[in-house]
Each structure stands twice: as structure tokens, then as C-alpha cells.
C-alpha positions, 0 to 999 in steps of 0.5 A: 158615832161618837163626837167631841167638841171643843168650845174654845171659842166660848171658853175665851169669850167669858174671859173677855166679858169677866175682864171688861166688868161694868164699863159702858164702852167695854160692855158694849164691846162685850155685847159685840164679841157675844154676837160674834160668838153667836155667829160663830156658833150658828156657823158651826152647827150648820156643819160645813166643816167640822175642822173649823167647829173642833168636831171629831167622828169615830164610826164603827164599822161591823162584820162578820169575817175574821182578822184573817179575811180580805173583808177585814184587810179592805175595812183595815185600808179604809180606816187608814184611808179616812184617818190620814186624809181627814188628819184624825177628824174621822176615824174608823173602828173595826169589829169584826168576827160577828161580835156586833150579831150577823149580818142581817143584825147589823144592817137592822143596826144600821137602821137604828142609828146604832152602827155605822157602817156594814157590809152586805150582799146587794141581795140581802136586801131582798129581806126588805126590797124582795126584787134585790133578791133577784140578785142572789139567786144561783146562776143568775150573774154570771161576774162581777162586773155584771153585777156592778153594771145592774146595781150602778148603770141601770133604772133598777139598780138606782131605784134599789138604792134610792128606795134603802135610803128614802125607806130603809135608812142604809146608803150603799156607797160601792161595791167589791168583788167577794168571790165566787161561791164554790161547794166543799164536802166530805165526798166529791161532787162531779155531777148533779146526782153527788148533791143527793141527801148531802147535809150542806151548812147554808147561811140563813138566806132564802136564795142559798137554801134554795140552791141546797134544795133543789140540787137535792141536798138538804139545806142546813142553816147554822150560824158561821161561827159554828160551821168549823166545828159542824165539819169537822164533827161531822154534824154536816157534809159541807158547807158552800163559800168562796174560796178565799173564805175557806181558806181563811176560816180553814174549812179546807182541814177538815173537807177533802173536796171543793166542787166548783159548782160557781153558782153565787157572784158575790159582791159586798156592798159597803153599807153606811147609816143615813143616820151617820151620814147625814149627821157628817159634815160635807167635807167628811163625807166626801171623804168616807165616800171617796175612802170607801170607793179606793177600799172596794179597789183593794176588796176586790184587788184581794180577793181576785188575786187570792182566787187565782192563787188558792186552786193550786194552794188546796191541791197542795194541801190535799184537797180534791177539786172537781169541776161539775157539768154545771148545765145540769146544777143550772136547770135544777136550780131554775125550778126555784125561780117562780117562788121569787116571781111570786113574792115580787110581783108582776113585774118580776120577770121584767126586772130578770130581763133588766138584769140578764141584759145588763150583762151584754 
């Protein structure tokens, strides 16, 4: 985060003082006008508004998705939002495509101080919180608004959420909508047994190896950016997304089947630094939270409607899609649960029952 200040007010006080030279009276005027200023400096540093103290705060937001994406669009709206509401005092510059490293990258920047804001699976957290993973695994959401009622309306979501803050330094502000992970490939996919020795592109995260693992296909961790040029060679089968990723990345030219295989809700947590938030004045801050909270509206907004829209746009540009009995991908991927119990710890299955509540 990037700040400026203005020091009129000490500018025109050694014009006053350089003026009223060694007279008596005047040099205790002067001495007054010091303490006034020293006031005034004090009350700035306190921070309670950075339109009185002159400050400005640029913050930087990374991610992964490209220009073309709902992600990138949500973040365009939020830094529109922040500008216009704060009359230039907050601003937000946007980096996206993996310039600034991979999600895991980002948030260790965030950490640090050296990012401000990312955005992140809830259960990407597990990399640090091993019961957050809980949440990414195949099958276990079963919408958005489930996954929402966990990580905001119960004891486990807000001890999460605490526990990024107080250990971690990343507050997640709100959550958005990010689509449901389906599964594209060079041959189609209608039953379990279609999955068997398929080389399938999963990002570097436990939960989605797995899911390549134990549908019997051989899970194939690559970095995002290279994933277009992986299909198209034919380095790897397929690759797992949601659909309006794959539209805006255009796996779909070069894969001629997406199976609705449903086993990922994914949501997308906007991610701000503790560093930067505390480092923002009151008023600042309620407007980057009340920017993030309109954004993740339109997140989701974007990628609903996009979802609805995109079925019909792939058959019609020559994809196949088919629907699998998902019964049988459910009872396969089930086996990988007890690996997550372990590493949780006792409590593992009371918290799966927390969330599989949440979702009555």
C-alpha cells in the first residue's frame, strides 16, 4: 500500500513563525500556533480520517484470472466502487493473470505485508488451518448458499475467520459465488469407469488430487498458465474447472467433452492484509468492506448468469456435454475422507457434521 501526505499545515506554520521574527508578544503567538500544530499532527496520526490528515492509499489487488474473467470484472467494479465513494482517497490497482505468483503466493503476500488484497477458496486455508479443507472436498457442498451459511452463520466458520486474522494476518472480508467445478476431456465422461487412467490438469491442492485420484484418473498438478498449451498438445486429457473459467481461458477449443461431474462449489473469498487493514483509517475501511460486500454481489451475479448461458454456447460450439451418474463419483471419492480426519484431528468428524448441517 502506497501513501502520500500533505503537510500544508506545517508548510504554512513556518511561514508564520519565519514572519513574526523575535518580538515577545508575537513569539508567543508563535509558540501558541506550535502547540495548535502539534495538535493537529497528533490528531492525524490517530488516524481517524485520512480526509482531514491528506492521506491517500493506493492498494493492490492480485489474482490469477485473466482480463477476460468474471474475477477480474468483480475486482474492476470493486476499485470503481472504493475510487467514487471515497472521492480518490482509496484507490485499487488490479494485477491480474498470475503476474504477482499463484494464489498460495499471493496470500503468503499478504502475510507479509507485500500484497493487499487476493482472493482465495475458503478451503485453501487448509494450507494453514487443516479443518478449512474441509470445505474443498468433492462432494461435500452441495451450493453456494451452503457454503456461505458455514463459513458466516456458524461457530466453525467464525472461529476460521478469527484464527486467519489473530495467526495468519489475512481477514476475509465476503464471499462470492465462483462456479461449480465440472470436468473437460478429449473422450467423454458418462460413467465412473471413463475416468480410468485419464491424465487430468488439477491445480496444486490436496482436495483436487484427490478427486483425480480416486475417480481413477491420474492426477496431473501444472501451473494454470500452461494448462492451454498442455491440451492442445496433448501433454494431458483434461483439466477440471468451472465453466465460465473455461470459457474465458478457451479450454473449450481444444477439448471435445465437459462432463458435469459438479464435485467442487467454489467460492472465492475476497482476502485483505491485516497489515493494510489496520494501516487504513476508520472511514476507509468501511468503505473497502462495504466495496468488497456490493462486489461479491456482482461476483457472484456474473458467474450465475454466465452458467446458465454457457451449456447451450458449448454445444454450439461443438462441444459434447454429458451428465454422469454422480452416485458412483461420490462413493469413490468418499474413500479419501479419513486422510483429512487424520491430519484434523479428533474433532474432524464433528466439524463434517457442523457442515453437512449447515446445509438443512
Amino acid at each position: 500500500m502506497k501513501k502520500r501526505l500533505l503537510f500544508f499545515l506545517s508548510l504554512a506554520l513556518l511561514l508564520v513563525i519565519a514572519a513574526c521574527g523575535g518580538n515577545d508578544e508575537d513569539s508567543s503567538s508563535a509558540n501558541e500556533g506550535e502547540a495548535n500544530g502539534e495538535e493537529s499532527s497528533e490528531s492525524s496520526d490517530n488516524g481517524e480520517s485520512s480526509e482531514a490528515s491528506g492521506e491517500t492509499y493506493e492498494l493492490e489487488f492480485g489474482m490469477q484470472p485473466n482480463t477476460q474473467a468474471n474475477e477480474y470484472k468483480a475486482a474492476e467494479f470493486l476499485a470503481d466502487y472504493v475510487e467514487k465513494e471515497s472521492d480518490g482517497r482509496l484507490t485499487v490497482t488490479i494485477f491480474p493473470d498470475a503476474q504477482l505468483g499463484n494464489d498460495l503466493s499471493m496470500l503468503g503476500q499478504l502475510q507479509d505485508g507485500t500484497l493487499d488484497i487476493t482472493l482465495a477458496e475458503m478451503g485453501r486455508f487448509g494450507e494453514w488451518i487443516p479443518r478449512a479443507e474441509l470445505l474443498a472436498m468433492p462432494y461435500v457442498i452441495q451450493d453456494f448458499d451452503h457454503i456461505k451459511n458455514v463459513v458466516y452463520n456458524t461457530e466453525f466458520g467464525e472461529d476460521l475467520r478469527a484464527e486467519l486474522v489473530e495467526e495468519h494476518g489475512m481477514r476475509v472480508i465476503d464471499s462470492a459465488y465462483n462456479g461449480t467445478r465440472v470436468t473437460s476431456s478429449n473422450s467423454p465422461i458418462e460413467e465412473l469407469a471413463d475416468m480410468e487412467g485419464m491424465s487430468l490438469r488439477v491445480p496444486e491442492a490436496q482436495t483436487l488430487l484427490d478427486y483425480a485420484k480416486y475417480t481413477g484418473a491420474n492426477p496431473t498438478p501444472m501451473a494454470f498458465g500452461e494448462v492451454y498449451l498442455a491440451l492442445q498438445t496433448g501433454q494431458v486429457d483434461g483439466q477440471e474447472n468451472p465453466l465460465p473459467t473455461i470459457e474465458a481461458q478457451s479450454f473449450h477449443e481444444v477439448q471435445d467433452y465437459i462432463a458435469l461431474t459438479n464435485h467442487v462449489v467454489n467460492d472465492n473469498t475476497y482476502v485483505v492484509s491485516e497489515k493494510t487493514y489496520q494501516e487504513l483509517p476508520e472511514d476507509l475501511r468501511k468503505i473497502l468492506e462495504e466495496g468488497i460486500d456490493a462486489a461479491t454481489d456482482h461476483h457472484t451475479e456474473l458467474f450465475q448468469t454466465q452458467e446458465e448461458e454457457l451449456i447451450s454456447f458449448f454445444e454450439e460450439e461443438g462441444v459434447t456435454i454429458t451428465e454422469p451418474n454422480l452416485d458412483e463419483f461420490r462413493e469413490a471419492v468418499s474413500e479419501a475422507y479419513p486422510n483429512y480426519y487424520e491430519d484434523i484431528g479428533e474433532d474432524a468428524e464433528k466439524y463434517m457434521e457442523v457442515i453437512q448441517g449447515a446445509a438443512e
